[in-house]
N, C-alpha and C positions, 0 to 999 in steps of 0.2 A: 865445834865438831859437828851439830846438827846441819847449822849452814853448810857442811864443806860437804856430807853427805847428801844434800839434800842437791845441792848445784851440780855435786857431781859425777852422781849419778845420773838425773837430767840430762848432762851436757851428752857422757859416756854413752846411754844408748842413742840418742838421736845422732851422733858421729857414727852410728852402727849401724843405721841408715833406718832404727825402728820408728814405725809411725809415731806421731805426737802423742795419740790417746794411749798408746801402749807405755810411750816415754814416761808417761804420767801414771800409770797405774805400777808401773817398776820401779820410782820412784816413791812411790807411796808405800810398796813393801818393805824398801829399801828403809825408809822411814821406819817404818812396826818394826822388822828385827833390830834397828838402832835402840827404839825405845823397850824393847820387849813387851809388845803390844801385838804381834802378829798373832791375828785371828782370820779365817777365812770368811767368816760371817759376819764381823764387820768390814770385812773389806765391798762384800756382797750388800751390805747393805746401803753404804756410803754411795757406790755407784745408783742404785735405785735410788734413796734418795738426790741425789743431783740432778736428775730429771725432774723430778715429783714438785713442779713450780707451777703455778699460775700463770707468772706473767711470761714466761718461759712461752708459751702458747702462743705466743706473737711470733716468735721464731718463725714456725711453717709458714701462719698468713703472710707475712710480708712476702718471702719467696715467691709463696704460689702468685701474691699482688706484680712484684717483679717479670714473673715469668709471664704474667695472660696478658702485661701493658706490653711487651715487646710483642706479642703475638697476635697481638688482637688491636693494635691501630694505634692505642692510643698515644705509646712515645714516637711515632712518625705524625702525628699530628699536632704534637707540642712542638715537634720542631720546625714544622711549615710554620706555623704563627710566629714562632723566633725568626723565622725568615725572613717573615713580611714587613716583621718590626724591624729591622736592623741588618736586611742581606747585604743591603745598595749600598752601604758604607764601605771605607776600605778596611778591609780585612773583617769584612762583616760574617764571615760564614764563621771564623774564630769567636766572633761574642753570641754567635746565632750559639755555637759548642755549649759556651758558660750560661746563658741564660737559659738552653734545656738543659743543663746539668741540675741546674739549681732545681726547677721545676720538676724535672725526675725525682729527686733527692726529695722531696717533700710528697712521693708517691710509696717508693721503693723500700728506699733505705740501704739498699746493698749497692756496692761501689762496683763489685765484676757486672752486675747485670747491666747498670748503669752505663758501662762503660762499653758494652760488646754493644748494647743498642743505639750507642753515638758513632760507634766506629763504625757500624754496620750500613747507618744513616747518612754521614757526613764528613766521613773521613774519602770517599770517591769523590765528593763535591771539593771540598776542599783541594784535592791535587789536581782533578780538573780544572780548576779556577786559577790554579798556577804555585800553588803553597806548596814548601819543602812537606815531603811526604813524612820525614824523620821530626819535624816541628809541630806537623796538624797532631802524630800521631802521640805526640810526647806532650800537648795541649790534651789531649782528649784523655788521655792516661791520669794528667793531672786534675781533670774535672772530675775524674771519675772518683776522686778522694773524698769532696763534696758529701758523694754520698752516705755514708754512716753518721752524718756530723749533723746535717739539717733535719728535723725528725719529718715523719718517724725512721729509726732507727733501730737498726738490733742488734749494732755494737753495745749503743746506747744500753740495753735491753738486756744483755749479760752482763754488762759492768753493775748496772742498778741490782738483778736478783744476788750475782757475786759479792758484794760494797753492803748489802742492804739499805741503798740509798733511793728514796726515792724516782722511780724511772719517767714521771711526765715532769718534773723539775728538769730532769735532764735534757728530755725532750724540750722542755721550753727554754732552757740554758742556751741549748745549741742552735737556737736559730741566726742568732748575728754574726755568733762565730763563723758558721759558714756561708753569710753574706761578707767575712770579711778577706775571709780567702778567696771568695770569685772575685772579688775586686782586686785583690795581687793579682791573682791572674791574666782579667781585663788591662790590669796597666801592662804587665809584661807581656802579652799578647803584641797590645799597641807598640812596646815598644822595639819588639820582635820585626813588624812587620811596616814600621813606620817609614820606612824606606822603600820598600815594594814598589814597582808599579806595572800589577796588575787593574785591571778595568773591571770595577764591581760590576753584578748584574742590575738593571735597570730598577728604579725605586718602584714598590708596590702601589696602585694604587690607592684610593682607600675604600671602596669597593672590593678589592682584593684582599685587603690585612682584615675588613668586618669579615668576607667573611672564611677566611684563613681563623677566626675568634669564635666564630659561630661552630667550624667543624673541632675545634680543639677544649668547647667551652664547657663539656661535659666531665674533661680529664682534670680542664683548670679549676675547676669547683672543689675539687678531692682535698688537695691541698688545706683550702680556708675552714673544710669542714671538719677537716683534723683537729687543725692549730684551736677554732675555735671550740670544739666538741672538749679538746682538752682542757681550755680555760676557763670553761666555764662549768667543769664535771661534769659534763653528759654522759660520758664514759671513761675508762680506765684507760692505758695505753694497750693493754690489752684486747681491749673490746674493738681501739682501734682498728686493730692490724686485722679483725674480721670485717669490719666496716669497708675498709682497703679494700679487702680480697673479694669482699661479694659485691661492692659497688664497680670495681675493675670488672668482676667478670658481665655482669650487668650491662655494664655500659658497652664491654667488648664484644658479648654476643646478643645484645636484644638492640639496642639503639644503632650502635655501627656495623653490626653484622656479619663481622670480620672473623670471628670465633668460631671456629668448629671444632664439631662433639668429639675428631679427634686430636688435634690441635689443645683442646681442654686437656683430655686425658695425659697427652703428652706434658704437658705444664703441671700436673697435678704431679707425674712422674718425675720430674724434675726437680720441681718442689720438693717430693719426699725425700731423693735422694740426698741433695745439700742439706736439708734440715738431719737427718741421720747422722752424717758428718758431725756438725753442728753438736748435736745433742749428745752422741756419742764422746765427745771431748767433752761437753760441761761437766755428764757424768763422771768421767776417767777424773777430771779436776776436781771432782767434791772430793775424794781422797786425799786428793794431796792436802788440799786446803783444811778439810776437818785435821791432819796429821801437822799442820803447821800450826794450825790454832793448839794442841795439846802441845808442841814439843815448842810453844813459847817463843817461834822464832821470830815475831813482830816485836818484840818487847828486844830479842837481840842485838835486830836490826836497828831498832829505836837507840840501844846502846853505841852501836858501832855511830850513827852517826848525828850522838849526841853534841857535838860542838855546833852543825849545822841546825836545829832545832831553833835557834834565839832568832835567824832568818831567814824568815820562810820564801822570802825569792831568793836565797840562793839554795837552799833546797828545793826551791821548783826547776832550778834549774840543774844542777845534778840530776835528780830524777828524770828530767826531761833529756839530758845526755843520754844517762840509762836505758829508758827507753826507743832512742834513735838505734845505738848499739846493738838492743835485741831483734829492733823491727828491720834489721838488713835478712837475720836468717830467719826468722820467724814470723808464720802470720798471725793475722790480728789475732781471732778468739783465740787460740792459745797462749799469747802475750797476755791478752786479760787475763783470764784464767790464772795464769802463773803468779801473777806479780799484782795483781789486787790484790789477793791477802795480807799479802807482805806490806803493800803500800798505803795503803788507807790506814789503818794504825798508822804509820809514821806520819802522814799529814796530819791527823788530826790531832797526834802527840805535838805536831807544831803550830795548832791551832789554825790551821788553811782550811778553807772550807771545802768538804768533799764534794760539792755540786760543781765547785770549778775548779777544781783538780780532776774529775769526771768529766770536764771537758777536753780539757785540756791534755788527760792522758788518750783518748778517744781520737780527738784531733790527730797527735805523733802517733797511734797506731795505724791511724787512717793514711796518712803519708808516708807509713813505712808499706804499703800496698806499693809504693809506685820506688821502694828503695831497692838497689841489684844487691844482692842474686836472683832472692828470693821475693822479686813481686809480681801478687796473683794478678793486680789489675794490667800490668806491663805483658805478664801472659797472655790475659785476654786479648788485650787490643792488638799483640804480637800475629795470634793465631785467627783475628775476624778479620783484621785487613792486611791479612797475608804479606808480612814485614819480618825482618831481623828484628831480634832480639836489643840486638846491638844499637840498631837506627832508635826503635824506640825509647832506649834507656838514653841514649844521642839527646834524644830530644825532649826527654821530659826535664833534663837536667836544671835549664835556667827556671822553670816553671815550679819543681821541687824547691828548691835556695830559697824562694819568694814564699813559697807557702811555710818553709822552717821560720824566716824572717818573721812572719805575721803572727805564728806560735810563740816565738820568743816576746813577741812585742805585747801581745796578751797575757805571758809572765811577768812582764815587768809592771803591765798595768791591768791588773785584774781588773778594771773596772769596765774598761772592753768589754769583759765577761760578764759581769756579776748586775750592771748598772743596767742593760736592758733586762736583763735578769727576772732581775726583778720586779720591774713593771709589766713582766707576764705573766709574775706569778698568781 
């Protein structure tokens, strides 16, 4: 009965067209009068603490890091150097996409930012150079997945404070992961365009690519200074994402000089507003989730699908169904939000480890960005290189199949996951 009230309620007001975080906090009343629990002071309270996180505080900086590298030079200078490396090949401007995707992804961590600053960049070169405008933009839609997955990350970053799992595990979890989705990608690209025959632009010279490295070599540093500041405890992932935010703005307005003071404000505006969002729903979810932890519903859950339990790849893959099914209507942080509680109990009732199940659920949310109706990153690159809705969902199609493939292939062999894993631990 808790389950049926709890789903469906959920379901009922968001058919009603109310916002997610409201969805969630009606559902959490919805919850107290079930259990006769309804107080208005812990409802008040629940919200306040859902915010009241530490690592939570990585949220703003990444954004603001997101918003000042699109503004201030540095993802137009990642992607010259991908140029230089790899334009003159055929269909070089499509792996120029993946390998600044990658490179962003290990800046950002957010998949719309990511993705408005590729299309913005190289989704004009691309149809210039003669590529189906419906294929560049459904390639650039699907890099843009990349992002939440290679840290740092703030997918990442709510699942860890939500899970209480460790969040620079995860961060260091998700690095091969998402070398291994731009490699689907790379091959499907190739094999996209392996018949083409447009005329790449001329190979750089090497005078040209040093110093296309020299003008990008300040953004490429960011990246190694994460991964290693992580691995070796320099700081938190926390501390990270101000390290991020004030070396981005550093580099954007003192060395490249691209940055202006109101250009900043704008980006800080920006910032806040998607972080409000953001934080406004993790609050609205500590309700629910403190009301799931009392009315016992993981221990339910664990009942209903107790035959699945003995194993655990075919419970990852159920879940991993589950999850594609919600990420058609739903975006990411409220898919977390929702269905961590629920599901971390159950893996670990199956003995999976939640470090890569934490990927691996991250992963399929992150590709539910680019699944229709409802995907944010398909809006953006819809709405920056002024395209149908329709073309881009056209075209990210062959490009999605391959990145679900590469998830599936990572359930079957955790070790994908787990095995460089652990040698960054």
């Amino acid at each position: 009965m808790t389950i049926l009230i709890f789903v469906g309620s959920l379901i009922a007001t968001m058919l009603l067209g109310v916002p997610i975080a409201f969805s969630l906090l009606l559902c959490g009343v919805a919850l107290m009068w079930q259990l006769n629990l309804f107080d208005a002071q812990i409802l008040a309270q629940n919200i306040i603490e859902g915010s009241n996180s530490f690592p939570l505080l990585a949220v703003p900086f990444f954004m603001l890091a997101g918003e000042v590298m699109n503004t201030g030079g540095l993802s137009r200078r990642i992607v010259n150097f991908a140029l230089a490396l790899v334009g003159h090949v055929r269909g070089g401007l499509g792996y120029v996409t993946i390998i600044a995707a990658c490179i962003l992804s290990a800046l950002s961590g957010s998949a719309v930012a990511d993705a408005a600053a590729l299309t913005a960049l190289l989704l004009p070169m691309m149809v210039k150079a003669g590529h189906s405008k419906s294929t560049s933009g459904g390639l650039i839609a699907a890099c843009g997945v990349i992002g939440p997955i290679i840290p740092p990350s703030i997918g990442f970053v709510i699942f860890g404070v939500t899970a209480n799992i460790s969040v620079t595990k995860l961060f260091l979890a998700g690095i091969f992961p998402g070398i291994w989705l731009a490699m689907g990608l790379w091959i499907t690209w190739w094999w996209l365009t392996r018949k083409e025959n447009l005329q790449p632009p001329p190979r750089k010279t090497k005078g040209e690519v040093v110093h296309a490295f020299r003008e990008a070599a300040w953004a490429l540093t960011l990246p190694v200074i994460i991964i290693v500041g992580l691995r070796l405890g320099v700081f938190t992932p926390t501390e990270a994402a101000v390290v991020v935010a004030v070396f981005a703005t550093f580099v954007a307005g003192v060395i490249y000089k691209e940055l202006t003071w109101s250009q900043l404000y704008n980006s800080f505006k920006a910032a806040a507003k998607t972080t409000a969002v953001v934080m406004f729903l993790v609050a609205a979810a500590m309700v629910s989730a403190w009301l799931i932890t009392v009315a016992e519903l993981p221990g339910q859950v664990v009942e209903l699908l107790n035959p699945l339990l003995g194993s655990p790849t075919l419970l990852m893959f159920a879940i991993m169904a589950l999850v594609i099914v919600v990420g058609t209507a739903m975006d990411m942080t409220p898919t977390i939000l929702i269905l961590t509680p629920v599901l971390v109990p159950l893996v670990k009732a199956a003995g999976i480890d939640p470090v890569y199940f934490g990927v691996l659920f991250i992963i399929n949310n992150s590709i539910g960005l680019v699944t229709p109706p409802v995907g944010t990153v398909l809006n953006a690159v819809a709405g920056v290189g002024r395209m149908k809705m329709d073309d881009v969902t056209k075209g990210v199609v062959p490009f999605m199949v391959v990145q679900f493939a590469v998830m599936f292939l990572m359930v079957v062999f955790p070790q994908l996951v787990m095995w460089p894993a652990h040698l960054l631990y």
